[in-house]
DSSP file (Angstrom, degrees, kcal/mol; ACC not computed):
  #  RESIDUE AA STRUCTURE BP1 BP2  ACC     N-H-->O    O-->H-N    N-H-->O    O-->H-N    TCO  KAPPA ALPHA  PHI   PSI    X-CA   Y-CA   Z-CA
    1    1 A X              0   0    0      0, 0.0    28,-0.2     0, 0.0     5,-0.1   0.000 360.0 360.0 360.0  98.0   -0.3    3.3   -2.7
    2    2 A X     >  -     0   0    0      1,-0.1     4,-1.2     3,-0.1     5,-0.3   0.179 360.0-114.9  -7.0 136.2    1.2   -0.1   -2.1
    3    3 A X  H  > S+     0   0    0      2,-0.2     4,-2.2     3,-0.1    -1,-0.1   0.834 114.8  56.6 -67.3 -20.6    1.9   -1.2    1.4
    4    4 A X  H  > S+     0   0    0      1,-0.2     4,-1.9     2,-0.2     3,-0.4   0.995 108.9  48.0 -87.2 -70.6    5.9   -1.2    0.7
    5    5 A X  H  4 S+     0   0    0      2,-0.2     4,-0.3     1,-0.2    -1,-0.2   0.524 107.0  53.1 -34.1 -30.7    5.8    2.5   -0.4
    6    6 A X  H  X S+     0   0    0     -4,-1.2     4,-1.4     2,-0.2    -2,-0.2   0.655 111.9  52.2 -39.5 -50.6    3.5    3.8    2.9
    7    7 A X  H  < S+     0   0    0     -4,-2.2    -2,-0.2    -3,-0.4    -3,-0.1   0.831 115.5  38.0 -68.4 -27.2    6.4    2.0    4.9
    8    8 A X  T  X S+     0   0    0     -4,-1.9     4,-1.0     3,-0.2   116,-0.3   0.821 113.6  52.9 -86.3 -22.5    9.1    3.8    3.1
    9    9 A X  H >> S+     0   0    0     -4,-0.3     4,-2.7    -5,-0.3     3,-1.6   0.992 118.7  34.4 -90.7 -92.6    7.3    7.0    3.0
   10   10 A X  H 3< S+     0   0    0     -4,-1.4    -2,-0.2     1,-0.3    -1,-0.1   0.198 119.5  57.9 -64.3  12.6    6.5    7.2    7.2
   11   11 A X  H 34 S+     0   0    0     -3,-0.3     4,-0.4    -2,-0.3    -1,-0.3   0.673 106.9  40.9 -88.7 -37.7    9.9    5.4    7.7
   12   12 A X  H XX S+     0   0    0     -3,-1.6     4,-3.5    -4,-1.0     3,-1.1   0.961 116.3  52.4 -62.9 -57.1   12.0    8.0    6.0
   13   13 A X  H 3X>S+     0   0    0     -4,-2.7     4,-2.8     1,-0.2     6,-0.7   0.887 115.1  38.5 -59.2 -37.4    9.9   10.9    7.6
   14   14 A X  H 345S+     0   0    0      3,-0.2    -1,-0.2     1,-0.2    -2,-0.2   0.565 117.0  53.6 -97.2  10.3   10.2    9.6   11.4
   15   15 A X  H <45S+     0   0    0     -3,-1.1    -2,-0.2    -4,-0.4    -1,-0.2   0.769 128.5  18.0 -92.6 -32.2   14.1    8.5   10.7
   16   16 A X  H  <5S+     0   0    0     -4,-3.5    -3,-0.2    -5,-0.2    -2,-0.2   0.886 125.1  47.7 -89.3 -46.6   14.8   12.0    9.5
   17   17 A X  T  <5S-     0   0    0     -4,-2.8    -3,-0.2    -5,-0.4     3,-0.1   0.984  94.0-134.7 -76.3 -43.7   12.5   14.3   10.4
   18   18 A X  S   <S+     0   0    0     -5,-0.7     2,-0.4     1,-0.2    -4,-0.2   0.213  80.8  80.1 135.7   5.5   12.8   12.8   14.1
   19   19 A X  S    S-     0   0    0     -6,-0.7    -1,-0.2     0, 0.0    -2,-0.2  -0.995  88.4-100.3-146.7 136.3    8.4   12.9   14.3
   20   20 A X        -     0   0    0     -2,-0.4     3,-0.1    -6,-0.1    -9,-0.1  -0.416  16.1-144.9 -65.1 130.9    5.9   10.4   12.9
   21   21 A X  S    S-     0   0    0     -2,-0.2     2,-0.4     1,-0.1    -1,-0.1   0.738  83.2 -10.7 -74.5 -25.6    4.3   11.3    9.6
   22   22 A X  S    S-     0   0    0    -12,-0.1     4,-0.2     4,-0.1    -1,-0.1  -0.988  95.5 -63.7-149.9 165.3    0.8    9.6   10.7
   23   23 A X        -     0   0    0     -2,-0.4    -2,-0.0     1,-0.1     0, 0.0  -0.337  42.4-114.0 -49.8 163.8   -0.3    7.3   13.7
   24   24 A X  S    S+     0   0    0      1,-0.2    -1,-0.1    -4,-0.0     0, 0.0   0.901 121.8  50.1 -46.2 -59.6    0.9    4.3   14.2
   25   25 A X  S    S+     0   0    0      2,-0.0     2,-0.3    -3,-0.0    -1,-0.2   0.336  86.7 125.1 -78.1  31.1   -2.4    2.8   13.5
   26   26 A X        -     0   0    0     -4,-0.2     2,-0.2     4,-0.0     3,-0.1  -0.574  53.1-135.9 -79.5 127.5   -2.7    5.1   10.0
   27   27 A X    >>  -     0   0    0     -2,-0.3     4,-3.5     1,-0.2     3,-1.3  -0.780  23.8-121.3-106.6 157.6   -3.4    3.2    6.8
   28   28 A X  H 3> S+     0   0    0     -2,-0.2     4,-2.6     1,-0.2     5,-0.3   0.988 120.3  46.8 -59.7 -55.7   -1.8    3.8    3.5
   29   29 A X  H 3> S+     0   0    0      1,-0.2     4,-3.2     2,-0.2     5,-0.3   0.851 110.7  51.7 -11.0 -52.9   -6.0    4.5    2.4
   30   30 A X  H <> S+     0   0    0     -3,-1.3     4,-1.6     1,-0.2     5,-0.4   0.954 111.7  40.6 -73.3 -53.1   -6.4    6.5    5.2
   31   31 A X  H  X S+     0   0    0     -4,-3.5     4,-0.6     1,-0.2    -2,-0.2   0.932 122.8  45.7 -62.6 -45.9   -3.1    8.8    4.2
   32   32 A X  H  < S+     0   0    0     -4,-2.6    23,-4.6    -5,-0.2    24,-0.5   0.843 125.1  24.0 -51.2 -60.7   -4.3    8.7    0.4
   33   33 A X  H  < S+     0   0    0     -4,-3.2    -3,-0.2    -5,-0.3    -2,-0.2   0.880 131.3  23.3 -71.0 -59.1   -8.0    9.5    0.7
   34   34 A X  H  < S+     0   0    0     -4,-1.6     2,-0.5    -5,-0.3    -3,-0.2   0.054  73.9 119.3-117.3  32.6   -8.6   11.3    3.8
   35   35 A X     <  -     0   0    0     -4,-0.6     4,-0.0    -5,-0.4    -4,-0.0  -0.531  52.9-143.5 -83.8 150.1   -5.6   13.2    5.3
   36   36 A X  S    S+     0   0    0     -2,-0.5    -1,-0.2     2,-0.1     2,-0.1   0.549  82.9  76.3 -87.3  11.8   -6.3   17.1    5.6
   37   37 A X  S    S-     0   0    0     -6,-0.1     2,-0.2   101,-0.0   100,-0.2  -0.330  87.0-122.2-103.5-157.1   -2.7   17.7    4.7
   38   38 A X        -     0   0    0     98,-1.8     2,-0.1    18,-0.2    17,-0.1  -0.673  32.8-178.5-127.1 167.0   -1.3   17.4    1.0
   39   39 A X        +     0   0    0     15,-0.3    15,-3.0    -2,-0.2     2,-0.3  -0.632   5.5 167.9-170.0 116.9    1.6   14.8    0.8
   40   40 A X  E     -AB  53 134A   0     94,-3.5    94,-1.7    13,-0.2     2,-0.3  -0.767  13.4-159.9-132.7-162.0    3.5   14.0   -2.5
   41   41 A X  E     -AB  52 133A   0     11,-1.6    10,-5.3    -2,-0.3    11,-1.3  -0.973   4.9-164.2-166.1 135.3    6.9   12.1   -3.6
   42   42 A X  E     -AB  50 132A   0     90,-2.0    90,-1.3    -2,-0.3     8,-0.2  -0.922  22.8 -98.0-152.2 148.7    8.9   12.2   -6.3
   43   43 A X        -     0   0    0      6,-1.5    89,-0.6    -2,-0.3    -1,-0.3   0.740  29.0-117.6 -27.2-168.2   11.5   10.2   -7.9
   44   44 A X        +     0   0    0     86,-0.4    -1,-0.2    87,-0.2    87,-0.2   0.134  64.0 129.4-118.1  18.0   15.2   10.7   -7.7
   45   45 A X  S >  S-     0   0    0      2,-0.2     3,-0.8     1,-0.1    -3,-0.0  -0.226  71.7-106.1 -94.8-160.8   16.0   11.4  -11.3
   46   46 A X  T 3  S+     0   0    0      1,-0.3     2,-0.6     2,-0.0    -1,-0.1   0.929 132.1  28.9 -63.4 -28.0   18.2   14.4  -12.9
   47   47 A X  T 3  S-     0   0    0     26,-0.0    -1,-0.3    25,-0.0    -2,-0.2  -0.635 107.2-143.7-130.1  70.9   14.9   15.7  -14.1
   48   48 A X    <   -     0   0    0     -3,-0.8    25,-1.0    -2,-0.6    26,-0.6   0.014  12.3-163.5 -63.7 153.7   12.3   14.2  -10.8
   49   49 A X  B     -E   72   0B   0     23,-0.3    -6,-1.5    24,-0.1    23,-0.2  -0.990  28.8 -99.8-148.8 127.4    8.9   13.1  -11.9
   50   50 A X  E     +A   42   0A   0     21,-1.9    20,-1.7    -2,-0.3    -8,-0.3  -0.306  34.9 177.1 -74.4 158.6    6.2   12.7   -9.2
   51   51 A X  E     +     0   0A   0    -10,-5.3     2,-0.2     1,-0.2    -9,-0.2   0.396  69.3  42.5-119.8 -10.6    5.4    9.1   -7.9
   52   52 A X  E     +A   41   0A   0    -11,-1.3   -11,-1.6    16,-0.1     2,-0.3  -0.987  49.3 157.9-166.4 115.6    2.9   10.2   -5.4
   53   53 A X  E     -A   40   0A   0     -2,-0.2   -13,-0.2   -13,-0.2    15,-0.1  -0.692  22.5-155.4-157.0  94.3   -0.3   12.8   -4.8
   54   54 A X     >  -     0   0    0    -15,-3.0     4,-2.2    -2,-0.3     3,-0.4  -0.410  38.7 -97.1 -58.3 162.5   -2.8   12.3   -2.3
   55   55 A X  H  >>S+     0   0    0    -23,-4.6     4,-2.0     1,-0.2     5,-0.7   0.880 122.0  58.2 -69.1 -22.0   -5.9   13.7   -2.8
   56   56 A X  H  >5S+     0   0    0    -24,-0.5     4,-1.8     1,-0.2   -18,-0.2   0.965 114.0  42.1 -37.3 -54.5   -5.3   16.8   -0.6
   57   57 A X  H  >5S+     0   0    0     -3,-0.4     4,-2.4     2,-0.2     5,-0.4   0.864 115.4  51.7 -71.7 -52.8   -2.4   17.5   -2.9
   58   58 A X  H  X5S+     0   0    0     -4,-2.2     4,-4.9     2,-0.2     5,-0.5   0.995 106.7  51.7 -24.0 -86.8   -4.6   16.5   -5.9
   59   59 A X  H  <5S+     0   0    0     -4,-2.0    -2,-0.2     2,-0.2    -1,-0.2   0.914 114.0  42.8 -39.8 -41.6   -7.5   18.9   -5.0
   60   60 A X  H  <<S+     0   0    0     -4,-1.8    -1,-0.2    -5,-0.7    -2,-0.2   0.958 122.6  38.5 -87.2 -39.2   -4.9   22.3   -4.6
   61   61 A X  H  < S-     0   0    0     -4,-2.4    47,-0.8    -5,-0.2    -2,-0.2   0.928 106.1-132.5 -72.4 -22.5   -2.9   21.5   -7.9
   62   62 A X     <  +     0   0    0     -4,-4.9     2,-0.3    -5,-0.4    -3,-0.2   0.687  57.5 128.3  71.5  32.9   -5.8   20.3   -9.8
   63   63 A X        -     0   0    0     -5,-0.5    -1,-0.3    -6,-0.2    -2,-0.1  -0.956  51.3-135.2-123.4 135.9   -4.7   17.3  -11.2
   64   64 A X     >  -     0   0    0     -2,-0.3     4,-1.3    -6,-0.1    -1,-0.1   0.142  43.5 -98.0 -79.3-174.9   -6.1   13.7  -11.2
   65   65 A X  H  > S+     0   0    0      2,-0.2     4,-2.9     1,-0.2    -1,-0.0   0.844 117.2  60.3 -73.6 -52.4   -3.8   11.0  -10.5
   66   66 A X  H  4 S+     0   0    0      1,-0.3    -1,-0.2     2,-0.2    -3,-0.0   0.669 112.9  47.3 -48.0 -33.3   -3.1   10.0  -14.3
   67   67 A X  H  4 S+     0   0    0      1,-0.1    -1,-0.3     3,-0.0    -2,-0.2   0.804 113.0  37.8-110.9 -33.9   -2.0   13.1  -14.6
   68   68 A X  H >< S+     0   0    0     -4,-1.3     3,-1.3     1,-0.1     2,-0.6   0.905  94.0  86.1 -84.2 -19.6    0.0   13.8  -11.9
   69   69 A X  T 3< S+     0   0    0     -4,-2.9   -18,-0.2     1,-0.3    -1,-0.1  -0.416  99.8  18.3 -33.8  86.1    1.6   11.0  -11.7
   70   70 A X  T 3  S+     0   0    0    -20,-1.7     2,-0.6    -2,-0.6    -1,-0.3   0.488  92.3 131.6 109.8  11.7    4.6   10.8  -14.1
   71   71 A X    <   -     0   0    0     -3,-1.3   -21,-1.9   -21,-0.2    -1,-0.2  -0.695  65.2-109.2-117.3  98.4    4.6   14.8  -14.4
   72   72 A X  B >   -E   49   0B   0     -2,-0.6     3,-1.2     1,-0.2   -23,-0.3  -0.158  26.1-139.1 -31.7 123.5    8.3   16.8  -13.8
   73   73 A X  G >  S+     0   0    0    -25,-1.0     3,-1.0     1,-0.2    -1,-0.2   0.651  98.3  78.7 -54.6  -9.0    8.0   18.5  -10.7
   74   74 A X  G >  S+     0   0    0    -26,-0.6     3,-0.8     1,-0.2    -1,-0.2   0.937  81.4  67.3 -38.3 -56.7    9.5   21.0  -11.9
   75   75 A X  G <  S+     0   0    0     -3,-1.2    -1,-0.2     1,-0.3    -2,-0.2   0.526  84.1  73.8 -45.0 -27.3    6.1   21.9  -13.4
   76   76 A X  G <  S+     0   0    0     -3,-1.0    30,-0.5    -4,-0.2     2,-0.4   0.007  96.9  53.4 -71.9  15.7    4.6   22.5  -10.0
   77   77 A X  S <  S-     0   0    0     -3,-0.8    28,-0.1    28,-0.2    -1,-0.1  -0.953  88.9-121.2 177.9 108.4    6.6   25.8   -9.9
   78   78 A X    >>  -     0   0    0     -2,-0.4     4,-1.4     1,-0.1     3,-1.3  -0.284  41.0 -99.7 -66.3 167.7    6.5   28.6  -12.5
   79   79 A X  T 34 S+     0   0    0      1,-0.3    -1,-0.1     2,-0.2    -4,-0.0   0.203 124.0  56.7 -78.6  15.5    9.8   29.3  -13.9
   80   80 A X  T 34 S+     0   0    0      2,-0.0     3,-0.3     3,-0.0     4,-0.3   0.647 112.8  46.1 -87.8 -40.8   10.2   32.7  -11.4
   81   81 A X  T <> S+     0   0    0     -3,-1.3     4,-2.2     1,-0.2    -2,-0.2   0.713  91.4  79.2 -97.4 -31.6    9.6   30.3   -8.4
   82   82 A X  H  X S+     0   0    0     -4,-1.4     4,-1.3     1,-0.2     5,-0.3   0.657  88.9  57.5 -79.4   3.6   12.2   26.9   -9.2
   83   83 A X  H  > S+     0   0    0     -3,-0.3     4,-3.0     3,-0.2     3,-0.5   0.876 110.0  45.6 -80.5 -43.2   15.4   28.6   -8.0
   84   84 A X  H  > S+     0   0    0     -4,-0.3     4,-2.6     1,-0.2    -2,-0.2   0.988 116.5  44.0 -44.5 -65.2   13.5   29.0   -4.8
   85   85 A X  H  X S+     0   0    0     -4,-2.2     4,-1.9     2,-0.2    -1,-0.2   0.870 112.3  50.6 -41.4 -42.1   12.3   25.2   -5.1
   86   86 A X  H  < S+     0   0    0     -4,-1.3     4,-0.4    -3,-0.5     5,-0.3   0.965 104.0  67.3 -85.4 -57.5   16.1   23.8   -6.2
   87   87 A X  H >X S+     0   0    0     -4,-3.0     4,-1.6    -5,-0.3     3,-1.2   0.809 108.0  31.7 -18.5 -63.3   17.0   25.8   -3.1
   88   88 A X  H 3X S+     0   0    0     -4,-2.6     4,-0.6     1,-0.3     2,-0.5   0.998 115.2  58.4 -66.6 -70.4   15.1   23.4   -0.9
   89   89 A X  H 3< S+     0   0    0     -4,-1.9    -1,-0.3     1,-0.2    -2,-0.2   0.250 111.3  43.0 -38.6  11.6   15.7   20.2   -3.0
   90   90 A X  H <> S+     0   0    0     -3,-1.2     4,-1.8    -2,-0.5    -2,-0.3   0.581 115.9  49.2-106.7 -53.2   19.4   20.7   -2.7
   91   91 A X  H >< S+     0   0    0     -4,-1.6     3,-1.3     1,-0.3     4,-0.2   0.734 114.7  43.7 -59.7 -83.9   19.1   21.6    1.3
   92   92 A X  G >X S+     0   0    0     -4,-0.6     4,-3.2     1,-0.3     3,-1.0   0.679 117.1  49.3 -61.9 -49.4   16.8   18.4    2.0
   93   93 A X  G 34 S+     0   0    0     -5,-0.4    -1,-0.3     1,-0.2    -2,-0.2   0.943 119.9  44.6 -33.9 -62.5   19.6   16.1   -0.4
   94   94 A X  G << S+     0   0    0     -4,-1.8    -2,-0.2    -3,-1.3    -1,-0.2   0.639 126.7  20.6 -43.5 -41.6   22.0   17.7    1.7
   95   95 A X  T <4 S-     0   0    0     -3,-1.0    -1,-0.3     2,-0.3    -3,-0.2   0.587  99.1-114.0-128.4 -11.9   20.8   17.5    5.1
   96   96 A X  S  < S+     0   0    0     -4,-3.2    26,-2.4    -5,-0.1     2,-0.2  -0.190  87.3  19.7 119.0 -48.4   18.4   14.6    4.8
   97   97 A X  E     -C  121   0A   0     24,-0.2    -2,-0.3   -81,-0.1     2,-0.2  -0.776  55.3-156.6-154.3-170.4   15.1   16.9    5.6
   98   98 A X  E     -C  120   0A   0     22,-0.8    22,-3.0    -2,-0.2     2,-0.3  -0.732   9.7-169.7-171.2 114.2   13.6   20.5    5.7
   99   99 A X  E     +C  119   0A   0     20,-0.3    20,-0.2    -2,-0.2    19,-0.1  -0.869  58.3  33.6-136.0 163.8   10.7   22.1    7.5
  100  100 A X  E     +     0   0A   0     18,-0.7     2,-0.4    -2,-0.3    17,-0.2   0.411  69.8 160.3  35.9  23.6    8.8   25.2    7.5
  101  101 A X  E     -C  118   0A   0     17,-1.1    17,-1.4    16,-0.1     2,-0.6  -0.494  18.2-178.1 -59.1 111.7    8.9   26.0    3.8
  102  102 A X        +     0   0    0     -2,-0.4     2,-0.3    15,-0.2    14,-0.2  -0.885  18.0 142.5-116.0 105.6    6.7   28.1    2.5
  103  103 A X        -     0   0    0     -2,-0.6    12,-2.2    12,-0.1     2,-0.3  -0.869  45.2-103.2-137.8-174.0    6.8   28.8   -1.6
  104  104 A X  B     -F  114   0C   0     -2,-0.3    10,-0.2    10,-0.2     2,-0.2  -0.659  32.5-165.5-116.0 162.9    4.0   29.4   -4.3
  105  105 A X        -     0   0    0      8,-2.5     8,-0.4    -2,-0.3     2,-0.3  -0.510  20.1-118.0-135.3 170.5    2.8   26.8   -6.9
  106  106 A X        -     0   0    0    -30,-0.5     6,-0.2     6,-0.2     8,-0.0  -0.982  19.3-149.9-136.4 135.2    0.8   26.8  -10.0
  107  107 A X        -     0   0    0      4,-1.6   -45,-0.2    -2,-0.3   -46,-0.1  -0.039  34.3 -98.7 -84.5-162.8   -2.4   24.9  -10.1
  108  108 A X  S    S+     0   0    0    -47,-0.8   -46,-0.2     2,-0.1    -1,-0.1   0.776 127.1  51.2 -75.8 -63.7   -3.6   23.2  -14.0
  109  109 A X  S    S-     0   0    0    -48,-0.2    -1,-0.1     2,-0.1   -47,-0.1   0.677 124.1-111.2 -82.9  -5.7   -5.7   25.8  -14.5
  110  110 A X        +     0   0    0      1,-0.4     2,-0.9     0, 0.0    -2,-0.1   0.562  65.0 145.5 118.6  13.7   -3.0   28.4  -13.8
  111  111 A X        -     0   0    0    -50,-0.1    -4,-1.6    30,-0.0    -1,-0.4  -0.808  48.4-131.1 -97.7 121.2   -4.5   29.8  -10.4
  112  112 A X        +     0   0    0     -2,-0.9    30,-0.6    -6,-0.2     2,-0.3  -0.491  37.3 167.0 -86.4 135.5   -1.1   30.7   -8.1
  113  113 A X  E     - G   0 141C   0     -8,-0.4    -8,-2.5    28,-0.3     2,-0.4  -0.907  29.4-122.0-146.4 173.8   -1.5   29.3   -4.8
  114  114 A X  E     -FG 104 140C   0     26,-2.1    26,-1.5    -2,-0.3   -10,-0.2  -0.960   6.6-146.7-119.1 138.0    1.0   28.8   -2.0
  115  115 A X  E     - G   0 139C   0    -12,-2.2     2,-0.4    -2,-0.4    24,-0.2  -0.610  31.0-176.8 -89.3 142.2    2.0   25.6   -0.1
  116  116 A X  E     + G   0 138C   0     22,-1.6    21,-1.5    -2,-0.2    22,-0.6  -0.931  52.6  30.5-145.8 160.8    2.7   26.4    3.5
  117  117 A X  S    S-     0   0    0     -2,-0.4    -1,-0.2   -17,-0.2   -15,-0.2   0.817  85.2-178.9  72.7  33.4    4.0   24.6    6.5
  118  118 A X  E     -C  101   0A   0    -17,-1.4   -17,-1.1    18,-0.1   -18,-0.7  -0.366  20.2-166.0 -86.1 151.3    5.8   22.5    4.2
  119  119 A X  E     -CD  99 135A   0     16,-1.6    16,-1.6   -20,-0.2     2,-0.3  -0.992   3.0-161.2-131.1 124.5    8.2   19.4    5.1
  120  120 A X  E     -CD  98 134A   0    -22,-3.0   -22,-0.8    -2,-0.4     2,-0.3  -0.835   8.9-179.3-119.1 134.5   10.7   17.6    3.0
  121  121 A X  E     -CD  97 133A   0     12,-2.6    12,-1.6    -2,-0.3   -24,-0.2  -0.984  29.1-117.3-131.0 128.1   12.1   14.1    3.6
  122  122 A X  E     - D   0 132A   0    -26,-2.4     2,-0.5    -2,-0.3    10,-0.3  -0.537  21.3-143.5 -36.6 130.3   14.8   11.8    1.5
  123  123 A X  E     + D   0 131A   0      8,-4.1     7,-4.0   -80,-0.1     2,-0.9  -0.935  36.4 169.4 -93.1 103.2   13.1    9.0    0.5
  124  124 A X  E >   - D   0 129A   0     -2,-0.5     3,-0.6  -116,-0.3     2,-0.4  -0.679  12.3-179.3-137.9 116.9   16.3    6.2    1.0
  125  125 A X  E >  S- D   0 128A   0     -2,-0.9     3,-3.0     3,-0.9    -2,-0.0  -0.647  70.0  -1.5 -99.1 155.0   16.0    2.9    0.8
  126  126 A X  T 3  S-     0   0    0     -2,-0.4    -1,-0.2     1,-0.2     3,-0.0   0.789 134.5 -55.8  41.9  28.1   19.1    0.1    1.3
  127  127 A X  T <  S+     0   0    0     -3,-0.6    -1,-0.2     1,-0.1     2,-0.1   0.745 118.6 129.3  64.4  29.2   21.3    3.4    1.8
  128  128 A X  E <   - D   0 125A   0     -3,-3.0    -3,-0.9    -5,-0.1    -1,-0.1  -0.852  59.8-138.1 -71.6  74.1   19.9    4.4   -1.7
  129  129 A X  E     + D   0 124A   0     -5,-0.2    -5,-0.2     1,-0.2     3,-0.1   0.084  29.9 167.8 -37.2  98.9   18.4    7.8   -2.4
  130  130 A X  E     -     0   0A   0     -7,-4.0   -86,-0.4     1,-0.3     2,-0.2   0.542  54.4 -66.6-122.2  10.8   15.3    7.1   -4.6
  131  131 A X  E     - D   0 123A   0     -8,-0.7    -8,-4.1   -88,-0.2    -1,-0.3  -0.904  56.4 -62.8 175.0-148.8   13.6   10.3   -4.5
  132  132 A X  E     -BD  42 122A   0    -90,-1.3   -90,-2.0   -89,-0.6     2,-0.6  -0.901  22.6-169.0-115.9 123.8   11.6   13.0   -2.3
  133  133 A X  E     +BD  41 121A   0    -12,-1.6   -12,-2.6    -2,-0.3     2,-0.3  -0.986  10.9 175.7-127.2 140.1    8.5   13.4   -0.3
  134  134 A X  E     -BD  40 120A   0    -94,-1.7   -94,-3.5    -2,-0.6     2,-0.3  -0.987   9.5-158.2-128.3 134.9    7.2   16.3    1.0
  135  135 A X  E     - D   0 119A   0    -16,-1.6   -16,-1.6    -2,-0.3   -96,-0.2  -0.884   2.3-166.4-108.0 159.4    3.7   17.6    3.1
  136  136 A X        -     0   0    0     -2,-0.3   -98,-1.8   -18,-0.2   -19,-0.2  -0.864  17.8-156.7-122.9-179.1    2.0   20.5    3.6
  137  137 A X  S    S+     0   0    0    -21,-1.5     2,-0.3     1,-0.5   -20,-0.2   0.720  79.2  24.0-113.7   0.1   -0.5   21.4    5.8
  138  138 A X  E     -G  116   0C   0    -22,-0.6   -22,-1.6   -24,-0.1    -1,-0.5  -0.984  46.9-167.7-162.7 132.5   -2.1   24.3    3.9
  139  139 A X  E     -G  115   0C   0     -2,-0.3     2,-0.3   -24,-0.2   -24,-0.2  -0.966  19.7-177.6-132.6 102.3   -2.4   25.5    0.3
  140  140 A X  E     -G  114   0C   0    -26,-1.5   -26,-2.1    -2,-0.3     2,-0.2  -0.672  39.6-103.8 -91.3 136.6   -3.8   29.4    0.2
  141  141 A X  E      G  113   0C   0     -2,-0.3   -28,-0.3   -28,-0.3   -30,-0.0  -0.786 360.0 360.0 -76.8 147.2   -4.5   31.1   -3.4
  142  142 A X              0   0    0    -30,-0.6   -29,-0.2    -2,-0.2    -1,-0.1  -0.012 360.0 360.0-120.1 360.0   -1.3   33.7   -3.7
């Protein structure tokens, strides 16, 4: 992750959510490699495609980088679960953010798990909405 993307990412979250997404002194490395939460981001188009998956986030969907990395989000949610998902994605457009969302996922190899404690931010730069980031702090098998 680029330094410019880290700034936008833990700008967005403490101008919206109202609470810092890491210390101060946190590096984008640090947030990438070793956070215990999950944290991903994805674009802003009609059909968003993720831009972002630490490994926390990696490790519970079960997807390398290559892989998530360009990947609808949609896909991260079986087709029972994405009215529940566009439920939140329209809130957090709507209201800027989201917290304490809890919905269930599907990993790569197909193993149902649920994302918990979750938090959703606008990503908006120059008063331009260019996509979504969300953490969790906990991913449980369903």
């Amino acid at each position: 992750m680029n330094s410019h993307f880290f700034d936008l990412l833990a700008g967005c979250h403490l101008r919206l959510v109202g609470t810092p997404l890491v210390a101060p002194e946190t590096t984008a490395r640090w947030l990438y490699e070793d956070a215990p939460f999950g944290v991903l981001a994805h674009d802003a188009g009609d059909d968003p495609r993720f831009t972002y998956a630490n490994l926390a986030a990696q490790r519970c969907f079960e997807y390398d980088w290559e892989e998530f990395v360009g990947m609808p989000s949609r896909l991260s949610a079986e087709p029972d679960q994405r009215e529940d998902r566009q439920w939140l994605l329209d809130a957090v457009h709507r209201d800027g953010f989201a917290t304490g969302y809890r919905g269930r996922r599907i990993a790569k190899s197909g193993r149902r798990f649920w994302i918990e404690n979750v938090t959703m931010w606008n990503l908006v730069e120059d008063g331009v909405l260019v996509g979504q980031a969300a953490s969790f702090q906990h991913c449980r098998d369903a």
